[in-house]
C-alpha positions in Angstrom: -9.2 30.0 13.4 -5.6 29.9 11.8 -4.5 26.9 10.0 -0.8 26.3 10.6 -0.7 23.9 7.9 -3.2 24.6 5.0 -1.7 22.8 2.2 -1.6 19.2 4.4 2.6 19.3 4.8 4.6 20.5 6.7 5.0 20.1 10.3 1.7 20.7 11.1 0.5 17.5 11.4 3.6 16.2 13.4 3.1 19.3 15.3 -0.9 18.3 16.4 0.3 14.9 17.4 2.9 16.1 19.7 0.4 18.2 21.7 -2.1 15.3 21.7 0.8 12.8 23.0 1.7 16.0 25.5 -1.9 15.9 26.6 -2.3 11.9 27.1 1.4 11.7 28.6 0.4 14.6 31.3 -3.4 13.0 31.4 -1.5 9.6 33.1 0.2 11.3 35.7 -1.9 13.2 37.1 -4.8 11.0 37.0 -6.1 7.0 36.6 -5.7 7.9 32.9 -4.1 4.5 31.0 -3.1 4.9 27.7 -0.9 1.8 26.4 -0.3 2.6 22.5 0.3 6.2 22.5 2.9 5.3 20.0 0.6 4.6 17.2 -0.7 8.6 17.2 2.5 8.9 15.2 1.3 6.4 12.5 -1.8 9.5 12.2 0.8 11.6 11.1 0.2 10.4 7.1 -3.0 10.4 7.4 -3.8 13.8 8.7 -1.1 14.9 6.0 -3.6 13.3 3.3 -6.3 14.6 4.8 -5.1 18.3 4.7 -4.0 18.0 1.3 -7.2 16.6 -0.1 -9.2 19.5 1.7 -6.6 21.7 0.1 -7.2 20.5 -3.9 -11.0 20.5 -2.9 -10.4 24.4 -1.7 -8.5 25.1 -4.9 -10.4 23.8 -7.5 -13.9 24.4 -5.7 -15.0 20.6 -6.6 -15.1 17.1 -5.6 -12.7 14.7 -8.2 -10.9 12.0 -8.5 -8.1 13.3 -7.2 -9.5 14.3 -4.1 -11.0 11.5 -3.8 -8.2 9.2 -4.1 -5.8 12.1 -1.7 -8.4 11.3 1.1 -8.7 8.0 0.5 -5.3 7.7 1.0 -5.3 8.6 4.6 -8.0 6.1 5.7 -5.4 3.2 5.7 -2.9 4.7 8.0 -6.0 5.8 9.7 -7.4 2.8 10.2 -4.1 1.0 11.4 -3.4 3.6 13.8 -7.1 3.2 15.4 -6.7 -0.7 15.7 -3.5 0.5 17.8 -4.6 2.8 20.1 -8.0 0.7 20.6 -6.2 -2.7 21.0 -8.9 -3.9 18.5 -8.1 -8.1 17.3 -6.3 -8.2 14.3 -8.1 -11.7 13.7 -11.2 -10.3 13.7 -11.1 -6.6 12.2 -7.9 -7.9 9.0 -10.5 -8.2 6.6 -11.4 -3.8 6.8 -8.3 -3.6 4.9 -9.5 -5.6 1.9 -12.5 -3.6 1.8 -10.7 -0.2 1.7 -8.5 -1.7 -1.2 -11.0 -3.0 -2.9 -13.7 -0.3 -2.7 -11.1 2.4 -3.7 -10.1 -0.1 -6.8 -14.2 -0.3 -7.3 -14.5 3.5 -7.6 -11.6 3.9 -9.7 -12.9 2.0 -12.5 -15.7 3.7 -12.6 -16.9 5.2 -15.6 -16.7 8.8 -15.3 -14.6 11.3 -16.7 -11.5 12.8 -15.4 -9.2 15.9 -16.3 -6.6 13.3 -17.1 -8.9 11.3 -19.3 -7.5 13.1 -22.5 -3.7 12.2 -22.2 -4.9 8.6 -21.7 -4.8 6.4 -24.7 -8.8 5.7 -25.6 -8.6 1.8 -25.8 -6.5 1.9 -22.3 -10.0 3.5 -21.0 -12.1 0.9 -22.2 -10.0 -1.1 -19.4 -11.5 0.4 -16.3 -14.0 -2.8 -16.1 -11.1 -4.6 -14.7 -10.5 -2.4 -11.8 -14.2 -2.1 -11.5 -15.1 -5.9 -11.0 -12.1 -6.7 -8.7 -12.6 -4.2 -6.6 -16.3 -4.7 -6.2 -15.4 -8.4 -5.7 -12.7 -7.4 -3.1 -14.9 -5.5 -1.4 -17.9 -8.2 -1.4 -15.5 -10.7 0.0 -13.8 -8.4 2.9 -17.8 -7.6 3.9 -18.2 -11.4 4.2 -14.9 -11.9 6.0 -15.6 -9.3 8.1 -19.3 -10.0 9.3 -18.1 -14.0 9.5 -15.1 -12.9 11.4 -17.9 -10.7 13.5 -20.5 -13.6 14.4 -22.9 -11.7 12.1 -23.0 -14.4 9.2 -22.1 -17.9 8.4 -20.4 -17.3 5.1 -21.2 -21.1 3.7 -24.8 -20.7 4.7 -24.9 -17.0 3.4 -23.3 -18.8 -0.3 -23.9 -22.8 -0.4 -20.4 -23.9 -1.4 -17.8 -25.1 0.0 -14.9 -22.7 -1.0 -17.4 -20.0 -1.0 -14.7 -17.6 -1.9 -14.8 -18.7 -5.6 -18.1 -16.5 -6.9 -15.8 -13.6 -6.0 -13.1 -15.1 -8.3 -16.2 -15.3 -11.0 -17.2 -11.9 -10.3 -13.9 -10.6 -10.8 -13.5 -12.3 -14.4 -16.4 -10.7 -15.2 -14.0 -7.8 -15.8 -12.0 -9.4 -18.6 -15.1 -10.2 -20.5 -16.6 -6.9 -20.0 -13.7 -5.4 -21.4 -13.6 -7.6 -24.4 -16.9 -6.6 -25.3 -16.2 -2.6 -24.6 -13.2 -3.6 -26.9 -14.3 -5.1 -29.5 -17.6 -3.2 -29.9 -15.6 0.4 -29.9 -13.5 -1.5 -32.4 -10.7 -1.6 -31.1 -7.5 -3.8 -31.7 -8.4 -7.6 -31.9 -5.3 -7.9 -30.2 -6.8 -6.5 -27.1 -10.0 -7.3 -27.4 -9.0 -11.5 -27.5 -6.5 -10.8 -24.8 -8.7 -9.5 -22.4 -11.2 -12.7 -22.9 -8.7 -15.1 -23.0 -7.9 -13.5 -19.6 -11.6 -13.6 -18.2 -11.8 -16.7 -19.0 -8.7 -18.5 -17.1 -9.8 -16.3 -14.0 -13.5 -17.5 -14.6 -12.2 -21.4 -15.0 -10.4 -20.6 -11.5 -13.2 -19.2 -9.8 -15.3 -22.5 -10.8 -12.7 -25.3 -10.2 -12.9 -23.2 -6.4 -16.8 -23.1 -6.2 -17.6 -26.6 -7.7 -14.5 -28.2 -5.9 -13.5 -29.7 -8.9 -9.5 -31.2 -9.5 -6.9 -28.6 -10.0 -5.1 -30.6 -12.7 -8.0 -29.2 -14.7 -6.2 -26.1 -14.8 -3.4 -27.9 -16.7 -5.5 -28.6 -19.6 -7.9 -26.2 -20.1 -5.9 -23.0 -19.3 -3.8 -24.5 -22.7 -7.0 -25.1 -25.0 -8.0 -21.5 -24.2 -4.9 -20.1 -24.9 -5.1 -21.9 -28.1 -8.7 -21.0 -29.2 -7.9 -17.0 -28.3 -4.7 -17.4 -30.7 -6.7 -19.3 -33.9 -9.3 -16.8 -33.3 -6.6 -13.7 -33.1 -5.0 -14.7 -36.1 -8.5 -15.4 -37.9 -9.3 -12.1 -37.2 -5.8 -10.5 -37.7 -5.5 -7.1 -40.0 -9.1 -6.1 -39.1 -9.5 -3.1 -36.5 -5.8 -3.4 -35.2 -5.3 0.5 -35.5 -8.1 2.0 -33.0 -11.6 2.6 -33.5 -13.5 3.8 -36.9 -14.6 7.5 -37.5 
């Protein structure tokens, strides 16, 4: 079968959605066909563009990466918009989908696995991929449970017994600040980062529990100070030790 557009650019995808909007424009006059967004087959255009281009790398360097990875997963969001369109799915109920796709593709990203890449990549700025890790596994916890409330499927505040329910997502998320403290600090890394990172954790761990326990704002206003605080007397307690990278 030729391909009249192996590397993914080109015209060739414009060039398959013209002869499927040909098809479904000649479909409706000669029969009861109805098609009402026809329009949105352009918005597949991207998508089948990121699709052939992540096919392509796969072809080239006879393996599955990162790079494909995130080339394919690229084309699932103009994907998906352009099927809500030519469905006439509800918005209301089917939003959520696109926090899922952002956050599982941020979840995979920080995961720990080597890359080509990897070695023009500062080593402490590794140690970070905890951060992308967490959020996106919290995104993508929180668009399930939006998505299956949104559904009729769950009752999110039975499914987790508090009233902004939302919050454990926030915890889970921090969980990547103090995860990357630890990687930080235990590689030996700068202090600098290490404290940084916590002090970070922490503020989005107070924010997550102010949410989940209800509790007064205003807290915020005093404790996000007094960690700030406690992360700069132990920075500068700690100062001149490990601030240049990891021992041999």
């Amino acid at each position: 079968m030729i391909n009249p557009n192996p590397g993914g650019k080109g015209p060739g995808p414009f060039g398959f959605i013209l002869i499927l909007l040909g098809i479904i424009l000649l479909a409706q006059q000669v029969g009861n066909f109805s098609f009402r967004n026809w329009w949105a087959l352009f918005i597949l255009i991207p998508a089948l563009s990121a699709f052939g281009s992540g096919f392509a790398m796969w072809q080239k360097d006879r393996r599955f990466h990162y790079g494909v990875f995130s080339t394919l997963w690229g084309g699932i969001f103009p994907l998906f918009v352009a099927i809500m369109f030519l469905f006439e799915m509800d918005w209301g109920v089917y939003w959520p989908v696109f926090i899922i796709l952002g956050g599982f593709g941020m979840f995979l990203s920080g995961m720990p696995y080597s890359r080509p890449a990897d070695v023009k990549v500062p080593p402490a700025l590794l140690k970070h991929r905890p951060w992308p890790l967490f959020i996106g596994l919290s995104a993508t916890l929180l668009g399930l449970t939006f998505l299956f409330g949104r559904m009729g499927m769950i009752e999110p505040a039975a499914l987790i017994p508090f009233e902004n329910w939302w919050g454990v997502f926030v915890l889970l998320a921090s969980l990547g600040g103090i995860v990357t403290a630890i990687m930080l600090y235990i590689g030996k890394y700068s202090n600098f980062l290490a404290m940084t990172n916590l002090v970070g954790g922490i503020i989005v761990a107070l924010v997550g529990t102010i949410a989940v326990f209800d509790l007064d704002w205003r807290y915020m206003q005093y404790v996000t100070p007094i960690v700030l605080i406690g992360g700069g007397i132990l920075l500068l307690i700690g100062v001149g030790r490990r601030d240049s990278g990891p021992e041999s």
